[in-house]
One Martini backbone bead per residue (centre of mass of N, CA, C, O) as a GRO file, in nm:
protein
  425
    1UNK     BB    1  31.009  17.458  20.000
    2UNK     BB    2  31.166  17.502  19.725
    3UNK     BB    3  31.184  17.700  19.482
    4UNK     BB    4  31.102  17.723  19.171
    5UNK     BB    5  31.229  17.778  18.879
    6UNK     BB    6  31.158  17.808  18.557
    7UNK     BB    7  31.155  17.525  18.427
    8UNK     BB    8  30.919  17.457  18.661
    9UNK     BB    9  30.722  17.691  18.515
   10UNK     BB   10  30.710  17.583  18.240
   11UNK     BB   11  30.598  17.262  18.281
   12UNK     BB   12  30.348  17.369  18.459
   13UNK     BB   13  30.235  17.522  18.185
   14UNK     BB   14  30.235  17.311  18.005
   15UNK     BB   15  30.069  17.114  18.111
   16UNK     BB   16  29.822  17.312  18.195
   17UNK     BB   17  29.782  17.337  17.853
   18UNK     BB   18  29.725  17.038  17.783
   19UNK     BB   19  29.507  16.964  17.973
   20UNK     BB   20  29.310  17.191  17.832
   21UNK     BB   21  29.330  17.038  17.564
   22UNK     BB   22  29.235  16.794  17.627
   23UNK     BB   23  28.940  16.884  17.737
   24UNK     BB   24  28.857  17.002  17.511
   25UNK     BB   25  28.856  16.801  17.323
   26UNK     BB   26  28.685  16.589  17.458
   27UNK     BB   27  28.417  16.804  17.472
   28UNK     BB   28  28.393  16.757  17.163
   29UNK     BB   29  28.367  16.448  17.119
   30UNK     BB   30  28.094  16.435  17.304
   31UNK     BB   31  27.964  16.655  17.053
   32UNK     BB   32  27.986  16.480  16.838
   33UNK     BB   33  27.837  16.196  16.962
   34UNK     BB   34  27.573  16.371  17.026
   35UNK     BB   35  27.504  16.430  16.760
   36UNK     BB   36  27.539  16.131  16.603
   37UNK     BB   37  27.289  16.025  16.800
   38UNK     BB   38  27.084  16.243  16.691
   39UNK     BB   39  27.103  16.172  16.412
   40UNK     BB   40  27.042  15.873  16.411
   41UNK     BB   41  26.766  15.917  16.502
   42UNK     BB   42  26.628  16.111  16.306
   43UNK     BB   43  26.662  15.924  16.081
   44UNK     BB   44  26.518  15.648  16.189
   45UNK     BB   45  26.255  15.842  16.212
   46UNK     BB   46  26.239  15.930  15.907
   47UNK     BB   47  26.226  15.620  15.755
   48UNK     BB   48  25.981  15.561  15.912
   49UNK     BB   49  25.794  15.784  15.746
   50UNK     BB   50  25.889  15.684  15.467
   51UNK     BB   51  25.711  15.442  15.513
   52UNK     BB   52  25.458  15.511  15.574
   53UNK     BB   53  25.383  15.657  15.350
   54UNK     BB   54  25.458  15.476  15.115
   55UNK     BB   55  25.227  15.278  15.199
   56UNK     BB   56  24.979  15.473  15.188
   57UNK     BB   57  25.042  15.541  14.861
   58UNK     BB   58  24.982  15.207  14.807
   59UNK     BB   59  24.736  15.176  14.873
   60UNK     BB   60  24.557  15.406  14.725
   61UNK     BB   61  24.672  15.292  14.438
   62UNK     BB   62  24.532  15.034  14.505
   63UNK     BB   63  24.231  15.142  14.539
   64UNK     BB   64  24.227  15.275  14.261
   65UNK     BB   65  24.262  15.031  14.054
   66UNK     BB   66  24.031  14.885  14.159
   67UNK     BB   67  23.795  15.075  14.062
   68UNK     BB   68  23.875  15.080  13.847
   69UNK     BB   69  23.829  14.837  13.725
   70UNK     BB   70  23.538  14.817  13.823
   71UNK     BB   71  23.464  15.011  13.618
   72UNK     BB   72  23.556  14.908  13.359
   73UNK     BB   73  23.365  14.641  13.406
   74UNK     BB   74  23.095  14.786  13.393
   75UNK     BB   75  23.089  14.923  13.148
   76UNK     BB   76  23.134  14.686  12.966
   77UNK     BB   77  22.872  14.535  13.078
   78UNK     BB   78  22.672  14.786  13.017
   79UNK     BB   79  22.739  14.783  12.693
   80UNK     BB   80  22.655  14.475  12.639
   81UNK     BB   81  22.366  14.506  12.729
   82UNK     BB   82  22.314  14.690  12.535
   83UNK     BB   83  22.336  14.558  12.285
   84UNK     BB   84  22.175  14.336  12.320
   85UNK     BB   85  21.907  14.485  12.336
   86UNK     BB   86  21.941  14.612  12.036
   87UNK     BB   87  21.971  14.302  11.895
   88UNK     BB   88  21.673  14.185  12.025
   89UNK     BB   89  21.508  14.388  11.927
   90UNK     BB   90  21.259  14.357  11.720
   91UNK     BB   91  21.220  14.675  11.710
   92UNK     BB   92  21.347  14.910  11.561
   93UNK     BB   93  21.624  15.124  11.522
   94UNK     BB   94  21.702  15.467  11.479
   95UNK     BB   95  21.992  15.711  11.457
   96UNK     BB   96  21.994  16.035  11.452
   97UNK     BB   97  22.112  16.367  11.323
   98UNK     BB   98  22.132  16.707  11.209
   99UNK     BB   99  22.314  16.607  10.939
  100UNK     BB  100  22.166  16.343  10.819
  101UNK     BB  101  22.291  16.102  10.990
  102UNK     BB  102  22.320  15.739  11.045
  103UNK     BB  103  22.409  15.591  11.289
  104UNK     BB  104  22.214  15.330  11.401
  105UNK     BB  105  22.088  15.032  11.264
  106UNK     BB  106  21.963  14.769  11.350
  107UNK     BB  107  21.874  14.466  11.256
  108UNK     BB  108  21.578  14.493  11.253
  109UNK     BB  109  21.547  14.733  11.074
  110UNK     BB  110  21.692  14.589  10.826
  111UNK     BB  111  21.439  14.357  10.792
  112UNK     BB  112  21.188  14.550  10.773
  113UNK     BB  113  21.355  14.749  10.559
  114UNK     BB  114  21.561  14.596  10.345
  115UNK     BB  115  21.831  14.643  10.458
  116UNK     BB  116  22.153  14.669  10.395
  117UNK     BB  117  22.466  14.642  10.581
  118UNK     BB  118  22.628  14.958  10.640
  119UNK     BB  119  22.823  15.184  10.675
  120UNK     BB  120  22.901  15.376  10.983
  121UNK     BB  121  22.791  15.690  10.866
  122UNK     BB  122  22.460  15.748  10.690
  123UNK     BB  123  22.239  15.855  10.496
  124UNK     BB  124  21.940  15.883  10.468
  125UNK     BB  125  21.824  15.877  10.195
  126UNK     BB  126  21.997  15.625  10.123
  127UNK     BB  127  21.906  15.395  10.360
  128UNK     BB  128  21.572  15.542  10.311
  129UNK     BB  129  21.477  15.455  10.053
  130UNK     BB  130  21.262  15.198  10.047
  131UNK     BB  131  21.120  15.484  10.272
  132UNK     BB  132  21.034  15.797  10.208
  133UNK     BB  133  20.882  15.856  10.463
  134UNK     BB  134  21.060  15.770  10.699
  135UNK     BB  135  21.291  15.998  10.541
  136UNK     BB  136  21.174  16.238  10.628
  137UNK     BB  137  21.073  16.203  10.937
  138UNK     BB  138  21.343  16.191  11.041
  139UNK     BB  139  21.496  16.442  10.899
  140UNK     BB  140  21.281  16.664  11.061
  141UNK     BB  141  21.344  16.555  11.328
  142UNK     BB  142  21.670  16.574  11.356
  143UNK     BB  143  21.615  16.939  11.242
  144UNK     BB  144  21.372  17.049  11.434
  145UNK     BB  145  21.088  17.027  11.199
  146UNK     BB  146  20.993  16.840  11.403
  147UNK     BB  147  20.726  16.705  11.667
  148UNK     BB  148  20.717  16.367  11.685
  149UNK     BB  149  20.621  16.078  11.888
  150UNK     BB  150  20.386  15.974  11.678
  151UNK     BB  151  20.331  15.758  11.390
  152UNK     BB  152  20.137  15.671  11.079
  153UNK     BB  153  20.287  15.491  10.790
  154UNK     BB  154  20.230  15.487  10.464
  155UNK     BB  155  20.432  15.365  10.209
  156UNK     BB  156  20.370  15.212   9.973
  157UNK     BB  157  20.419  14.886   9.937
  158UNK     BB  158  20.421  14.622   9.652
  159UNK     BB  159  20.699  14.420   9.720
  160UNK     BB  160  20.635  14.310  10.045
  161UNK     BB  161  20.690  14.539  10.249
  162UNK     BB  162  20.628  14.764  10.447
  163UNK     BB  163  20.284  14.904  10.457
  164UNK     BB  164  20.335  14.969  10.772
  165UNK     BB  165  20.415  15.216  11.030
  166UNK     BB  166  20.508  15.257  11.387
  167UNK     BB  167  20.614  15.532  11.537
  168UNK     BB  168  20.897  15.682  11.721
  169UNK     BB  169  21.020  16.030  11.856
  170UNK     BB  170  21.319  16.114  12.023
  171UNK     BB  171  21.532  16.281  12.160
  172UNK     BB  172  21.881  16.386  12.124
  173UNK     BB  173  22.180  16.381  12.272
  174UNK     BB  174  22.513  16.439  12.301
  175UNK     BB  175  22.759  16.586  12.228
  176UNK     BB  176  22.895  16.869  12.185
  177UNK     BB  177  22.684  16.995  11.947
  178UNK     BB  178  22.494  16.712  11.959
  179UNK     BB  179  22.228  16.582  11.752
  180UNK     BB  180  21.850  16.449  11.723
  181UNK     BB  181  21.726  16.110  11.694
  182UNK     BB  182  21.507  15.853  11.808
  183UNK     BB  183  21.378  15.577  11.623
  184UNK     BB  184  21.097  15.355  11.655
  185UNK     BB  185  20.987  15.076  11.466
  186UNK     BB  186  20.669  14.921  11.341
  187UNK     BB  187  20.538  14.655  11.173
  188UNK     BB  188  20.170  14.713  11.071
  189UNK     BB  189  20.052  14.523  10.835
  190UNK     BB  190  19.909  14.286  11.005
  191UNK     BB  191  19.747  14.469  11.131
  192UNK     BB  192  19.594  14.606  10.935
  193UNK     BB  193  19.499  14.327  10.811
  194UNK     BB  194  19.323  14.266  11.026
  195UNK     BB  195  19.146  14.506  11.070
  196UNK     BB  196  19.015  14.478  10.734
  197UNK     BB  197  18.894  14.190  10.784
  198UNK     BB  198  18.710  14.273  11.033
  199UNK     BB  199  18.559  14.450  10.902
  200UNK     BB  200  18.457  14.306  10.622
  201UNK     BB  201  18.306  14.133  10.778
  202UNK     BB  202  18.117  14.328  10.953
  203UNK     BB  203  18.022  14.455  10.614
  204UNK     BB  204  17.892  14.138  10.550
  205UNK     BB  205  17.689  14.103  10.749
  206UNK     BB  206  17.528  14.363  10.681
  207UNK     BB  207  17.477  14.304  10.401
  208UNK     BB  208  17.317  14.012  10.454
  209UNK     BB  209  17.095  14.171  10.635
  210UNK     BB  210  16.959  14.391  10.396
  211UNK     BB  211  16.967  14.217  10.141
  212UNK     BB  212  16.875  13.910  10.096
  213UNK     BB  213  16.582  13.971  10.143
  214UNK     BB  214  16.565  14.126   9.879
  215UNK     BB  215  16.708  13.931   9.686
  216UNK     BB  216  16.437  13.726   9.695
  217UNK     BB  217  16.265  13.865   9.618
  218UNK     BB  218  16.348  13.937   9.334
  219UNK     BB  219  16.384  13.674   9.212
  220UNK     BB  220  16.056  13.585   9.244
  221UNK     BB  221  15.998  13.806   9.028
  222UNK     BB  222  16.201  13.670   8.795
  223UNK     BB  223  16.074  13.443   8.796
  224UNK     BB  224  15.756  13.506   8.699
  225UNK     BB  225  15.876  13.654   8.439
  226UNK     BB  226  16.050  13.414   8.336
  227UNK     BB  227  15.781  13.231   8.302
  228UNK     BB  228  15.609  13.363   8.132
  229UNK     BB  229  15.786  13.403   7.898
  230UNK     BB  230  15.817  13.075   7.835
  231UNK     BB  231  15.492  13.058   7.768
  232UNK     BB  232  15.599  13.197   7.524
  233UNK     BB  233  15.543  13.186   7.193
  234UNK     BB  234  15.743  13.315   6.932
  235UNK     BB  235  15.633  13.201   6.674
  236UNK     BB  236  15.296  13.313   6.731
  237UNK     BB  237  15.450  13.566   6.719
  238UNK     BB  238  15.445  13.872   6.602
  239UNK     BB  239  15.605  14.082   6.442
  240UNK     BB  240  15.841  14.167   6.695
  241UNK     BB  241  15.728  13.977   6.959
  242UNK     BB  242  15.925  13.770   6.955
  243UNK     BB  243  16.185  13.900   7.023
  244UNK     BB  244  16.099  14.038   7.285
  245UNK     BB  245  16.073  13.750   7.453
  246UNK     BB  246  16.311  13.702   7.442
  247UNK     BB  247  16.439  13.956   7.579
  248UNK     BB  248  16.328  13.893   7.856
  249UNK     BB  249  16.428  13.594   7.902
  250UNK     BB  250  16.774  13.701   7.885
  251UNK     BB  251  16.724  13.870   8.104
  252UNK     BB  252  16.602  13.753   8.339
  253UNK     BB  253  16.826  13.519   8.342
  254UNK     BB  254  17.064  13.736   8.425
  255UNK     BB  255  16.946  13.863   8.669
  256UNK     BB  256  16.927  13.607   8.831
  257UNK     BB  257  17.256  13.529   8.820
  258UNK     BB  258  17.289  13.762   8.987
  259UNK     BB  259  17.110  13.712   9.253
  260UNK     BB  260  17.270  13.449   9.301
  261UNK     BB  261  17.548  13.567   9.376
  262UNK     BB  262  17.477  13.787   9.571
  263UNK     BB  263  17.377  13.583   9.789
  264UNK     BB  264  17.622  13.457   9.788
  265UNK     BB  265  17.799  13.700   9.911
  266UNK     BB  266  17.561  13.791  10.154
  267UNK     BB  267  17.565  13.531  10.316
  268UNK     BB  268  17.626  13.340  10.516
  269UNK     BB  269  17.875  13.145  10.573
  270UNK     BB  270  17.912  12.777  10.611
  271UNK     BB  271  18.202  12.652  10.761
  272UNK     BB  272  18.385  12.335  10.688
  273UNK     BB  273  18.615  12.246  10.896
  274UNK     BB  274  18.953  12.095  10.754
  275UNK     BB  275  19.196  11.897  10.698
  276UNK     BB  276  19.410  12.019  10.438
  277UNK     BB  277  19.528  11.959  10.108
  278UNK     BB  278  19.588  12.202   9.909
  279UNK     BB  279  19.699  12.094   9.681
  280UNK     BB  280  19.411  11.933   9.595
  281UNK     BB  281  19.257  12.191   9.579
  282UNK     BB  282  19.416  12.350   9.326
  283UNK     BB  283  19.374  12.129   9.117
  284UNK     BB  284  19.110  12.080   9.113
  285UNK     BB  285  19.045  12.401   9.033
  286UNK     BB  286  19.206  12.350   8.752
  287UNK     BB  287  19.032  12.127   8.635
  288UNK     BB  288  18.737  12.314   8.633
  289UNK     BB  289  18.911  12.522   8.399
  290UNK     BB  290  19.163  12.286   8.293
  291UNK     BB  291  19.133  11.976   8.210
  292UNK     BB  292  19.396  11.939   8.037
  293UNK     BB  293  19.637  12.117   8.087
  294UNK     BB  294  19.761  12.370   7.889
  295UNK     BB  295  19.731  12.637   8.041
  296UNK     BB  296  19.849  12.523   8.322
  297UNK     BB  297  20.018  12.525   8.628
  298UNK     BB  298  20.131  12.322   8.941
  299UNK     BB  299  20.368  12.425   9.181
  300UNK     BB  300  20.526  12.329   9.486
  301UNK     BB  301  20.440  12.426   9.833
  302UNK     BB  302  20.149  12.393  10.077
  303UNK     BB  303  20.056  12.215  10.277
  304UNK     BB  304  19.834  12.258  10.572
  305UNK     BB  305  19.499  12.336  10.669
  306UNK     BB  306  19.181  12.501  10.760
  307UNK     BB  307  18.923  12.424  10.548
  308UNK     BB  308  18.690  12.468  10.313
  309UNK     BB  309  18.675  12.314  10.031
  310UNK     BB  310  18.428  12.427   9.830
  311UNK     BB  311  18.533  12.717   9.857
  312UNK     BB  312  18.810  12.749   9.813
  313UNK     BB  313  18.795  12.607   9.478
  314UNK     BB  314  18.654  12.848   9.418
  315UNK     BB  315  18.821  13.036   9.455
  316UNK     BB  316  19.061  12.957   9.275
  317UNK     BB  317  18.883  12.920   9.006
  318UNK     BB  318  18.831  13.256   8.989
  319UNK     BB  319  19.122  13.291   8.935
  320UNK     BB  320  19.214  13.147   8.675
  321UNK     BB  321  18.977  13.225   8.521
  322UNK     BB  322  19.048  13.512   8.484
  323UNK     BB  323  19.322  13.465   8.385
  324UNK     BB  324  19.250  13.317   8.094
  325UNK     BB  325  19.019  13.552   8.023
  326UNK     BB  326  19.247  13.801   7.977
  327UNK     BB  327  19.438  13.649   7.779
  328UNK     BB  328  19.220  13.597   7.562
  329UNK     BB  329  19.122  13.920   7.536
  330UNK     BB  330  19.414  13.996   7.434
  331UNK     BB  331  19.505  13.742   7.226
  332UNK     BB  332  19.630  13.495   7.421
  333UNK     BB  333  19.822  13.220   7.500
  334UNK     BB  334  19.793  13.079   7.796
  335UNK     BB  335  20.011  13.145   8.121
  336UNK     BB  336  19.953  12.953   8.398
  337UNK     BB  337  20.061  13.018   8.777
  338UNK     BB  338  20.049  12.785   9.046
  339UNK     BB  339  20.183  12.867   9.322
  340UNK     BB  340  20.362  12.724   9.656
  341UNK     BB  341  20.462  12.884   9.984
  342UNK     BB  342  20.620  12.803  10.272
  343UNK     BB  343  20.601  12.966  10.599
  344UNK     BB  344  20.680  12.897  10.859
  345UNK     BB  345  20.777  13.086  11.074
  346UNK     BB  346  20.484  13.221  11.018
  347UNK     BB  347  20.241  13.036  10.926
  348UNK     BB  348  20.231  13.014  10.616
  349UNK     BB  349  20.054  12.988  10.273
  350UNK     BB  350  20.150  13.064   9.965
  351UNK     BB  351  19.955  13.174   9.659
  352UNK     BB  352  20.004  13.209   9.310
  353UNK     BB  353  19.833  13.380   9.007
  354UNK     BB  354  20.002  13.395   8.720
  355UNK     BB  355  20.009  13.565   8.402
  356UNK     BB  356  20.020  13.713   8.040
  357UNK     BB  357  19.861  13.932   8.058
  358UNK     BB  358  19.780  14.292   8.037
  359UNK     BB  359  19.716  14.345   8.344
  360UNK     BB  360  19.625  14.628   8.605
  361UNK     BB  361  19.516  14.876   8.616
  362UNK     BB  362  19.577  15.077   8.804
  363UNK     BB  363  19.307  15.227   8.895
  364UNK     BB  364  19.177  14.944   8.975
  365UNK     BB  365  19.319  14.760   9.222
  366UNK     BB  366  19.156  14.872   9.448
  367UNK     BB  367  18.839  14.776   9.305
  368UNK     BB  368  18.882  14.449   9.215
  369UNK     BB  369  18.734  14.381   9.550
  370UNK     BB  370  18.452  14.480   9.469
  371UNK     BB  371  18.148  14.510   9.411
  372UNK     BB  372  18.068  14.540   9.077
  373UNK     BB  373  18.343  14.517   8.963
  374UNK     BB  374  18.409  14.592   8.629
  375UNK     BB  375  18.575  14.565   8.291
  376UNK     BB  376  18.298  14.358   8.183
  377UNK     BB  377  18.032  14.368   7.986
  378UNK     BB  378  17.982  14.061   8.103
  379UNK     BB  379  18.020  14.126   8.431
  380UNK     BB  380  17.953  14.137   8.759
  381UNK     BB  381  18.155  14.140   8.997
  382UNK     BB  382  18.185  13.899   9.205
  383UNK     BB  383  18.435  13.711   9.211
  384UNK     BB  384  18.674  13.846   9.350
  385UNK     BB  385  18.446  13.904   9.615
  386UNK     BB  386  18.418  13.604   9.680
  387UNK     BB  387  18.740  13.543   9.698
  388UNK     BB  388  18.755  13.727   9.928
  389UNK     BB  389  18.566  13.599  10.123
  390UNK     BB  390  18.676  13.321  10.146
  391UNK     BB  391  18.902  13.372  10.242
  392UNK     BB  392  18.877  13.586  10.475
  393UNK     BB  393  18.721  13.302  10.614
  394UNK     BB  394  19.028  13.203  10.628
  395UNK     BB  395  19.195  13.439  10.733
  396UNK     BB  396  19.276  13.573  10.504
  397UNK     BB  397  19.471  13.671  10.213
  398UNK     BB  398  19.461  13.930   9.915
  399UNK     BB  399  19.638  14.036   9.636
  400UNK     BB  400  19.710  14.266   9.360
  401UNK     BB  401  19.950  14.246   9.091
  402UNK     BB  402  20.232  14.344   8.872
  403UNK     BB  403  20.462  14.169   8.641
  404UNK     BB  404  20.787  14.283   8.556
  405UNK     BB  405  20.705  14.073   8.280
  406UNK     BB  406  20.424  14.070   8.304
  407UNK     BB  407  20.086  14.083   8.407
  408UNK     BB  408  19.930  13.916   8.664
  409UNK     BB  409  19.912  13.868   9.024
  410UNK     BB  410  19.786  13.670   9.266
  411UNK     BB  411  19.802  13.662   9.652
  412UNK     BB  412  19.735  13.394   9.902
  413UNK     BB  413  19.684  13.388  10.233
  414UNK     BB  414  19.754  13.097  10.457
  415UNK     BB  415  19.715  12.897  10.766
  416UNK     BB  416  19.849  12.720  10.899
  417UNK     BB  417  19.804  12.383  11.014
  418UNK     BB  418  19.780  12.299  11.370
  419UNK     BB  419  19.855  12.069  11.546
  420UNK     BB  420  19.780  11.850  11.749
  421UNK     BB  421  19.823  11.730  12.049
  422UNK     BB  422  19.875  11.409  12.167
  423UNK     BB  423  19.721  11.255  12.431
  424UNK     BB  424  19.822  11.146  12.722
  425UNK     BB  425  19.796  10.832  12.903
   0.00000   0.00000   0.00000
């Protein structure tokens, strides 16, 4: 084989030249290639990663979204039931602060105290204007002056108004730096005149067991020396023992209509209950003390009860006449209103006897229906005390008040009459 030229090695170290850039070359493109297949499993690997992650964090956003609405509606409900219970309640609600005004006062409360509904916070003191008793009691309750947590109020109420309140006070708490008392209040005017009807029952009871036997005995001593002496006759009697002789029969005669009205107060009554037409009854009553009709009205509406005739128009008759000699005493000329007011939803009927004469002296009001207490130099003292047992008698009540026009109004409340439902065939 003849030797290579220079040329001959030269073209073949170009080759051999090529051929290395060649190698090189295709090697480089291999490791381009399996990077970019390294990249593309790596990228479709992290997208694989950012959608499960995405997925499970709008899971969790989707199960917080449900549990928050979850919670704002039982909040929500939870609300609603305070609210109803709060609205629902019988018995007065009322919230103050240690600042003395009152966050919240219910429906309940503002009925029982006549307050009207109005913006809160309000102050204690102008809000239970009403009824100073129970705006101390808040008050110092509220700043922590006091640790009550029952308690028996008489507000001295005599305008309609609750005269009795039972009170319960507990500790408030609220945001920081914030609190209070809770006061939850409920009218006992009904169950306190319940109570003194039965108690005042209980004491005409024992009274006419102590006493009845004593004042038979002593009218038929009077009745005897009232005989005795109309025995005498003043004019053959010498002077001045004709004189003796009347005040004897007159004071005897005196005594005698004390102790029979005595016993008519002190023995128990006999009572003939029947439905009556109250209105036939109080007409009766003003008949039999103003038959003429010029001095007395009688309006309004009674419905009927379950009362003894006899009784009632006795009581009635009692007040009528009381108003017209009050007048006469004054000097006027007497205008007596006996009005009837019928109160469905309590179930009573209201009947009121108001004069024009001089009022009734503060002083006297408490003690106008005991026995023997009179203001007039010749009056018994039993008139106001039987008309007192026989409402009692027919569980009513009675009380006595000035008119702010003048004059004085007795007002007696009596259960309406309750119809019995017919039996079905």
């Amino acid at each position: 084989m003849p030797p290579f030229s220079p040329a001959g090695y030269l073209l073949l170290g170009f080759t051999a030249f090529v051929g290395f850039l060649a190698g090189l070359l295709g090697f480089a493109l291999l490791r381009v290639l399996s990077g970019a297949r390294d990249s593309g499993r790596r990228m479709r690997e992290s997208t694989a990663d950012t959608a499960i992650l995405s997925a499970a964090l709008e899971e969790a956003v989707g199960k917080l979204r449900q549990q928050e609405r979850s919670t704002l509606a039982r909040a929500e409900a939870s609300e609603r039931l305070n609210a109803q219970i709060v609205e629902g309640l019988t018995s007065g609600l009322l919230v103050a602060g240690a600042d003395g005004k009152v966050r919240m006062l219910n429906p309940a409360g503002h009925r029982i105290l006549g307050v009207a509904p109005r913006p809160m916070p309000a102050a204690v003191d102008d809000l239970l204007a009403p009824v100073p008793a129970l705006a101390a009691l808040v008050r110092d309750a509220a700043a922590g002056r006091r640790t009550v947590s029952r308690r028996h109020i008489a507000t001295g109420d005599t305008s309609g108004g609750p005269s009795h309140l039972g009170v319960t006070l507990s500790p408030w708490t609220g945001g920081p730096g914030e609190g209070g008392v809770i006061c939850l209040f409920t009218d006992l005017s009904r169950v306190v005149a319940l109570e003194e009807q039965l108690r005042l029952k209980d004491a005409l009871a024992r009274l006419g067991e102590l006493t009845a036997g004593l004042a038979h005995e002593f009218r038929n001593g009077l009745a005897t020396i009232h005989g005795y002496a109309r025995l005498l006759d003043p004019a053959a009697l010498p002077a001045p023992h004709g004189a003796y002789a009347e005040g004897i029969r007159g004071e005897t005669q005196t005594l005698g209509d004390v102790v029979t009205k005595f016993l008519e107060f002190a023995r128990p009554e006999r009572v003939t209950l029947q439905p009556l037409a109250l209105e036939l009854v109080v007409r009766r009553a003003v008949h039999d003390v103003d038959a003429d009709g010029r001095h007395v009205t009688v309006a309004g509406a009674f419905g009927q009860v379950e009362g003894d005739d006899v009784l009632l128009r006795q009581a009635f008759s009692n007040l009528v006449r009381n108003a017209l000699e009050a007048c006469e005493r004054a000097g006027r000329t007497p205008a007596v209103d006996v009005r009837g007011t019928v109160h469905a939803a309590d179930g009573v009927v209201e009947v009121t006897v108001a004069d024009n004469g001089p009022g009734l002296p503060e002083a006297d009001r408490e003690r106008l229906f005991q026995p023997f207490f009179t203001t007039r130099s010749d009056g018994t003292g039993l008139g106001l005390a039987l008309v007192l047992k026989f409402i009692v008698t027919h569980n009513g009540q009675v009380r006595a008040a000035n008119r702010p026009e003048g004059g004085a109004v007795f007002t007696v409340m009596l259960p309406l009459r309750v119809p019995t439902p017919a039996l079905t065939q």
